[in-house]
C-alpha positions in Angstrom: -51.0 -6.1 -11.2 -48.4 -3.5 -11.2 -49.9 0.7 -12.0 -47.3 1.7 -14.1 -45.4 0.5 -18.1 -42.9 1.7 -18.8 -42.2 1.4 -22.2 -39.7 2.0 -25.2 -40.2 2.3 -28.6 -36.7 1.1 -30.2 -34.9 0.9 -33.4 -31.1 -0.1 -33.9 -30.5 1.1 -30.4 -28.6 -2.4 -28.9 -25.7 0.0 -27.9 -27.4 2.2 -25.8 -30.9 -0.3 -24.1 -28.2 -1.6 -21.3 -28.0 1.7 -19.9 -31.8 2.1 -19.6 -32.0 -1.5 -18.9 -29.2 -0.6 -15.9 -31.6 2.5 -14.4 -35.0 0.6 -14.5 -33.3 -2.3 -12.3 -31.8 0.2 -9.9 -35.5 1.5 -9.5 -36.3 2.1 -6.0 -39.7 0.7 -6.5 -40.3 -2.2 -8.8 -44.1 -2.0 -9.0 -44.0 -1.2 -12.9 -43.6 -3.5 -16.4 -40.9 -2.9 -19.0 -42.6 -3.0 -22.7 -40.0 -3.2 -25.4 -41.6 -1.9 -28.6 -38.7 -3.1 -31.2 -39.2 -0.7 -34.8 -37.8 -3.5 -37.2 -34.2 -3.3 -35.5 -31.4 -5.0 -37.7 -28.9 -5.5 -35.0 -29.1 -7.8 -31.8 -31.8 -6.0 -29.9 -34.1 -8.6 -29.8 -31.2 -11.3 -28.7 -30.3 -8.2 -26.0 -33.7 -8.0 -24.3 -34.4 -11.7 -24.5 -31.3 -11.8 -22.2 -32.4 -9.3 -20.2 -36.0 -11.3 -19.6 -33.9 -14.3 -18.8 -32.3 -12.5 -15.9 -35.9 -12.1 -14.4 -34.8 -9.0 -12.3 -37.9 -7.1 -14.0 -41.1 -7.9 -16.0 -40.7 -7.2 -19.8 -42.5 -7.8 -22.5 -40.9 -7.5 -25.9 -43.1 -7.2 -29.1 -41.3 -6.8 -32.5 -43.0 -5.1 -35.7 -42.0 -4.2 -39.0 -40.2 -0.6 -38.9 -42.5 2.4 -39.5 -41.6 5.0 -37.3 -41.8 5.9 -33.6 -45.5 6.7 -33.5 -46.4 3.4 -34.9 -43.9 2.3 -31.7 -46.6 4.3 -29.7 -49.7 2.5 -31.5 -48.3 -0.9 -30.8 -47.6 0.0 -26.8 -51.1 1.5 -26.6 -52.5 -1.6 -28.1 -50.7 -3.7 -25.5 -50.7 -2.1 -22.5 -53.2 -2.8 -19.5 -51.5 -0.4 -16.7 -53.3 2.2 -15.3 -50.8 4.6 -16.2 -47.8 4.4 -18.9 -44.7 6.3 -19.8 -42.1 6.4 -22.8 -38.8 6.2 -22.0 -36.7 6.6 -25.2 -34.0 3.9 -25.5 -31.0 6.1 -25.2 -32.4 7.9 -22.2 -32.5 6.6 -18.4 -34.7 6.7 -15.3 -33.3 8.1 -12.0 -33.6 5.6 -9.0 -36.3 7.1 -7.6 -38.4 7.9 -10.6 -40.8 5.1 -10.3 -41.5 5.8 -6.4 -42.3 9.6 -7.5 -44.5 8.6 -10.1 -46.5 6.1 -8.2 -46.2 8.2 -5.1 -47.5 11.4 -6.5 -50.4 9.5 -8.2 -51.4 7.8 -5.1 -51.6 11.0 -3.1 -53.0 13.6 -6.0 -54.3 11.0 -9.0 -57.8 11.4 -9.9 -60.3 11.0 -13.2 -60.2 14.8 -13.5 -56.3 14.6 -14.3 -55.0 13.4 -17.7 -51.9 12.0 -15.3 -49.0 13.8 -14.2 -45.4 15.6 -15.7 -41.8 15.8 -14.3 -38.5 17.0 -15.5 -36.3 15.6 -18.3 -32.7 15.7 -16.9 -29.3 16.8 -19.0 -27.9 13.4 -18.1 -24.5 14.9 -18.9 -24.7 17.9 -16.4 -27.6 17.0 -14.5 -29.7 20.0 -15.0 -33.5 20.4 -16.2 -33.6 20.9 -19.9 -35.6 24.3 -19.8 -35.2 25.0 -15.7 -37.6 23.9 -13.3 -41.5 24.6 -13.3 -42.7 28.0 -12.0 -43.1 27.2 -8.1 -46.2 26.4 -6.4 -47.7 25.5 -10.0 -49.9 22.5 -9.0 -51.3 21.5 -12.7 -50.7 22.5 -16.0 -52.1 21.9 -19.8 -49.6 20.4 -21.9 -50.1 23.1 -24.4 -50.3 25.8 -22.2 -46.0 24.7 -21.4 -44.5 26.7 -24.7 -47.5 27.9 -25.9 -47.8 30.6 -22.6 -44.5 30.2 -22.4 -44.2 28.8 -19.2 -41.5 25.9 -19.5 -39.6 26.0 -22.5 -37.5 22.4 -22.5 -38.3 18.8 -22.8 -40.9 17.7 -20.0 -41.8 14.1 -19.3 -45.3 13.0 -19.2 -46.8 10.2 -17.6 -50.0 9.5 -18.9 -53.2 7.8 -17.9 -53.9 4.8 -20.2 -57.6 5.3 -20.9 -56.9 8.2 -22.1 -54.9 7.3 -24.3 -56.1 4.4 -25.9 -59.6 6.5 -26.4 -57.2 8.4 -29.2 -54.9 5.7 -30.2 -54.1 5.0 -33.2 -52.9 7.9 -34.4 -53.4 7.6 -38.1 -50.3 8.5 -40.6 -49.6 8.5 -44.1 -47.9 5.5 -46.3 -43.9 6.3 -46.4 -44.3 9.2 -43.9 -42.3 8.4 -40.7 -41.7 11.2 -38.9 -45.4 11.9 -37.3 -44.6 13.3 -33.4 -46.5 11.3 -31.4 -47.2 14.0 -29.1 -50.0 14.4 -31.8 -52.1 12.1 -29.5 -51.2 13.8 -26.0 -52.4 16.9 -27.4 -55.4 15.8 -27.9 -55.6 14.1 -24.3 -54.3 17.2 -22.8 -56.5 19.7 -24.3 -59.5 18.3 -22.2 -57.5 17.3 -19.4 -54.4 19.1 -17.2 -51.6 16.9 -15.6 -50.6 17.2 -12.0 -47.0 18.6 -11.9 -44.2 16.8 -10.1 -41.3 19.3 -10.4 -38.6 16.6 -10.0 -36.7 14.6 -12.3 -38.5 11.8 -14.5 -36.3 11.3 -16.9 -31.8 11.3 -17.6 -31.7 12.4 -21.3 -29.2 12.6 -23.7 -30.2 13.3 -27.3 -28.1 11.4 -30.4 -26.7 13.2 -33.0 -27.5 11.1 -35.8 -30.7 10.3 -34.8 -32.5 12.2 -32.8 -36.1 13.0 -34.0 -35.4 16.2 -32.7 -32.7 17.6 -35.4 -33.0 17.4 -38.9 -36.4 18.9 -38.6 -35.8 20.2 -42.3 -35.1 17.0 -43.6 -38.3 15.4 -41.4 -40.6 18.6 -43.2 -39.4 17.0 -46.7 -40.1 13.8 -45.6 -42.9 13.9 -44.0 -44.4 17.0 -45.2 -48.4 15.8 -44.6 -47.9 14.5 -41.4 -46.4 17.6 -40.0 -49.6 19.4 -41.7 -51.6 17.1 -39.8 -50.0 18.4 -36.7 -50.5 22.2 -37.3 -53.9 21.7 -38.3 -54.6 19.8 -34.7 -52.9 22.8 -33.1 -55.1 25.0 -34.7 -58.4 23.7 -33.3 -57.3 22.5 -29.9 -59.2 24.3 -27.0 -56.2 25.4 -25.4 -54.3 27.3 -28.5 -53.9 30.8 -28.1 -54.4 33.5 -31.0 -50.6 33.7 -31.4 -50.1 30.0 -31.7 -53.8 29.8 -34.3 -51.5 32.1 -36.3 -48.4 30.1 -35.8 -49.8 27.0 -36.4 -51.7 28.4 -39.6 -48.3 29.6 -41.6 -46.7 26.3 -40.9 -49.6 24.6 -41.6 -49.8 26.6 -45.4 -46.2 26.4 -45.6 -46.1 22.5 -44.9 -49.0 22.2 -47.3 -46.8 23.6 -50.2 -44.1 21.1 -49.4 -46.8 18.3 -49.4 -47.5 19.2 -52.8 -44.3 20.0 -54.2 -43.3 16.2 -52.9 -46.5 14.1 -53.8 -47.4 16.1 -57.2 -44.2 18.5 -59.0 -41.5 16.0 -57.8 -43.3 12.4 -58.5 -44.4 13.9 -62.0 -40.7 14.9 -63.0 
């Protein structure tokens, strides 16, 4: 049985999957399953991996489920998988060749039950650089939070997690018609009792879409999803790991996405 899922929650995304499909075939080390997490896609994803399985370079395992957002993606992987250690690769990202052999590599030589698993780089796949720089030198471990919170590494990071963990917090529990819930909700809570072991090399090729990103729009995600995102700041407030600034950070959003909660569930719905 292989260590390591990789796995991709997916929606509408046939047009970009063969690139990701491409870089987990070029993998230097095929010890790891694909899981194909499809969101309710309406165009030819699922005819797209089934070809892909039918090639039999790699495992995969596809699973389709009625759209409801990308943490219900996440819900669903953690439900199915039964690696030691899983990581999300978005569909319209890649993997470099040797990303596999790193991760298994690292984890063989440094993994341990005091670790929550280990983070690497996210890549600019257009001009190769790590979004944010590299980690500080020498930094052997980290707490997720600890990355913006201390200010230590300000871009994307890629984390590879340990599924025990995870599943002890999975589900993660939303609200009815409320999509955008970050699913790093659930790491957070992982990583506030446990550090990962840093790998300060490239995990991950990104490149974010401009349409639908779950990065941009955020003002259009606070409308629609205003409790969720409430949900969030109230996490950050009581994890372990929060510092006094971010308490007080988290604490204005968290009254701020309240109002919008109310203003959308109570004034709007009664008008």
């Amino acid at each position: 049985m292989n260590k390591l899922t990789v796995f991709t929650p997916t929606y509408n995304r046939a047009h970009t999957l063969p690139r990701l499909y491409k870089s987990l075939c070029c993998q230097t080390c095929k010890d790891f399953d694909w899981l194909v997490v499809d969101d309710g896609s309406t165009d030819n994803t699922a005819e797209l991996v089934h070809s892909f399985i039918a090639e039999g370079v790699i495992p995969i395992q596809y699973i389709y489920k009625e759209n409801g957002g990308l943490y219900t993606g996440y819900n669903t992987a953690y439900e199915a998988i039964r690696t030691e250690l899983n990581v999300c690769i978005d569909s319209d990202d890649a993997m470099p060749p040797d990303a596999v052999e790193i991760i298994l590599s690292e984890w063989q030589s440094r993994g341990s039950e005091s670790v929550a698993g280990l983070i690497g780089l996210d890549v600019d796949m257009d001009g190769g650089k790590p979004i944010g720089g590299f980690f500080p030198e020498g930094m052997a471990e980290c707490y997720l939070l600890d990355l913006y919170a201390k200010r230590i590494h300000r871009g994307d990071s890629k984390q590879v997690m340990r599924t025990d963990l995870m599943k002890r917090v999975a589900p993660q529990v939303g609200f009815p018609g409320e999509k955008n819930f970050n699913p790093i909700y659930m790491l957070l809570q992982v990583c506030d009792d446990y550090p990962l072991l840093v790998a300060n090399k490239p995990l991950c090729l990104v490149e974010y879409q401009q349409n639908d990103s779950m990065s941009r729009n955020i003002w259009r995600q606070y409308f629609d999803s205003p409790r969720s995102f409430a949900k969030m700041r109230r996490l950050e407030m009581h994890l372990k790991r929060s510092t006094p600034l971010n308490r007080c950070r988290s604490a204005l959003h968290y009254m701020a996405e309240s109002v919008i909660a109310f203003f959308v569930y109570t004034l709007c719905r009664k008008s």
